[in-house]
C-alpha positions as CSV (number, residue, x, y, z in Angstrom):
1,X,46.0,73.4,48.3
2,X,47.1,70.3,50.3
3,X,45.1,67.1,50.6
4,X,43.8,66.5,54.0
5,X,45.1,63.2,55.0
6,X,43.6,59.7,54.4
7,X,42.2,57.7,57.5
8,X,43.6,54.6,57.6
9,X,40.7,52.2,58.1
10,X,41.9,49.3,60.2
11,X,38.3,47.2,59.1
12,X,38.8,44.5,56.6
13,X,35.1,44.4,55.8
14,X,32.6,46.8,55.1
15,X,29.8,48.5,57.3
16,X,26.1,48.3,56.5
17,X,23.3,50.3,58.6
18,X,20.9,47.3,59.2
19,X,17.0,48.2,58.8
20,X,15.5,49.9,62.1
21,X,14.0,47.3,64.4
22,X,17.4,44.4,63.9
23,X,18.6,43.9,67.2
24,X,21.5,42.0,68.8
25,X,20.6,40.3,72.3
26,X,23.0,38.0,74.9
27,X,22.4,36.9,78.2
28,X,23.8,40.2,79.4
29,X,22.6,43.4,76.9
30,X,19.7,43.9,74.0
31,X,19.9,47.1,72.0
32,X,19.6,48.0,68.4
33,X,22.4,47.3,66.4
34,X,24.3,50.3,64.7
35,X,26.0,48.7,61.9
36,X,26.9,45.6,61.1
37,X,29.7,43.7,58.5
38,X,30.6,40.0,58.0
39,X,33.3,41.1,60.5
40,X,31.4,42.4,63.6
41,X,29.2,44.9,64.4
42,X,28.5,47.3,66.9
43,X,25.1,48.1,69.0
44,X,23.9,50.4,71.9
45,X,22.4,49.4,74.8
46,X,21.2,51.1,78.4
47,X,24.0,50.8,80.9
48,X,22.4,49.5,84.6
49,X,23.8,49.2,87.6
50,X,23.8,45.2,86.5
51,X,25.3,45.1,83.4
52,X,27.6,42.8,82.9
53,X,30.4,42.3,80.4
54,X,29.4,40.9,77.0
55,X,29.0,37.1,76.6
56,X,30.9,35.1,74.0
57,X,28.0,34.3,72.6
58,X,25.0,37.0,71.1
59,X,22.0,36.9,68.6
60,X,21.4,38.7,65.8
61,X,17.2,39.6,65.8
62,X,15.0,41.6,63.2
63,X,11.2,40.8,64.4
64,X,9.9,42.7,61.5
65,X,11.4,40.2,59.1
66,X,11.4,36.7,61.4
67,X,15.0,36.5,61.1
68,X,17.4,35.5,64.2
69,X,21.1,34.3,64.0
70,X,21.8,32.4,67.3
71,X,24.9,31.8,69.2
72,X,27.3,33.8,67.9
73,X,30.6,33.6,68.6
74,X,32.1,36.8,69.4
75,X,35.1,38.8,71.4
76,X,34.5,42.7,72.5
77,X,36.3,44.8,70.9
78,X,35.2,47.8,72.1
79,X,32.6,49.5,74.9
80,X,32.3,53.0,75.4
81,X,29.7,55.5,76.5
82,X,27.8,57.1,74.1
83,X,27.0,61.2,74.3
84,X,23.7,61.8,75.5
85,X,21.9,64.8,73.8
86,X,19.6,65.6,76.4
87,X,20.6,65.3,80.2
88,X,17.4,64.7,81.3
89,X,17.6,61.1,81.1
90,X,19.2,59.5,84.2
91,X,20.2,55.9,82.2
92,X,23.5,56.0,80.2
93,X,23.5,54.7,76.4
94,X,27.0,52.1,75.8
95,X,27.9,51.0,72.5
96,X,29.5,48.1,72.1
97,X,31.6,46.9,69.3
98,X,32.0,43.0,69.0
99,X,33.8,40.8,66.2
100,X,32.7,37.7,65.2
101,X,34.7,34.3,65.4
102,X,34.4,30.8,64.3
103,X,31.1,31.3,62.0
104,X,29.9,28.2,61.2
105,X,28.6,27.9,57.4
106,X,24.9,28.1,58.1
107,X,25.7,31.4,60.3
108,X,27.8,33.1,57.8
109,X,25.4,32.3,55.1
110,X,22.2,33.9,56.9
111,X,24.8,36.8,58.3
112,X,25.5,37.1,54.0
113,X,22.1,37.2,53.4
114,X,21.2,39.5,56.4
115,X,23.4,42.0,54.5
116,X,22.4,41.6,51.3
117,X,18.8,42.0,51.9
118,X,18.2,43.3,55.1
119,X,20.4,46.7,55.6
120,X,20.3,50.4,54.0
121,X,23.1,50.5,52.9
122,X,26.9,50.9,54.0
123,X,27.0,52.9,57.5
């Protein structure tokens, strides 16, 4: 029997599925975040007629725990619509993929701790 072929994963750093409730924010989206690594992360958010493209700059926000990461350097990676199970619902879900840049040592140590103790596991 042949061995189905190995992905190729092109992420240097590995995903966690933060808790429910951690949320990334910018001037321009808020949704819950999907996963998250000391690379990036990805989140979903409701597509309006006013969304506009990601800022350079996002937060990282878990209420539940009193933890926030400001101003957060970042580049999008990737946006794309996001299957909706029920058609229903006349607002479109978007998940975007963003990676980090130019971390400054306080923000990669709480992003470190973040993963550490805040996620359940990898994603």
């Amino acid at each position: 029997m042949q061995q189905p072929a190995k992905h190729n994963e092109r992420r240097k750093f590995t995903r966690f599925a933060p808790k429910n409730g951690t949320m990334a924010v910018n001037s321009h989206a808020l949704g819950p975040i999907v996963n998250i690594s000391m690379g990036g992360l990805a989140f979903r958010y409701m597509e309006t007629e006013k969304t506009q493209p990601v800022s350079d700059q996002l937060g990282i926000f878990l209420g539940s725990d009193d933890f926030l990461i400001e101003k957060i350097e970042s580049q999008l990676i990737e946006d794309t619509a996001v299957e909706q199970d029920s058609t229903f619902m006349q607002t479109k879900t978007r998940q975007r993929s963003i990676q980090f840049l130019n971390l400054s040592s306080e923000q990669h140590k709480k992003l470190e701790d973040f993963i550490l103790t805040k996620t359940q596991g990898v994603a």
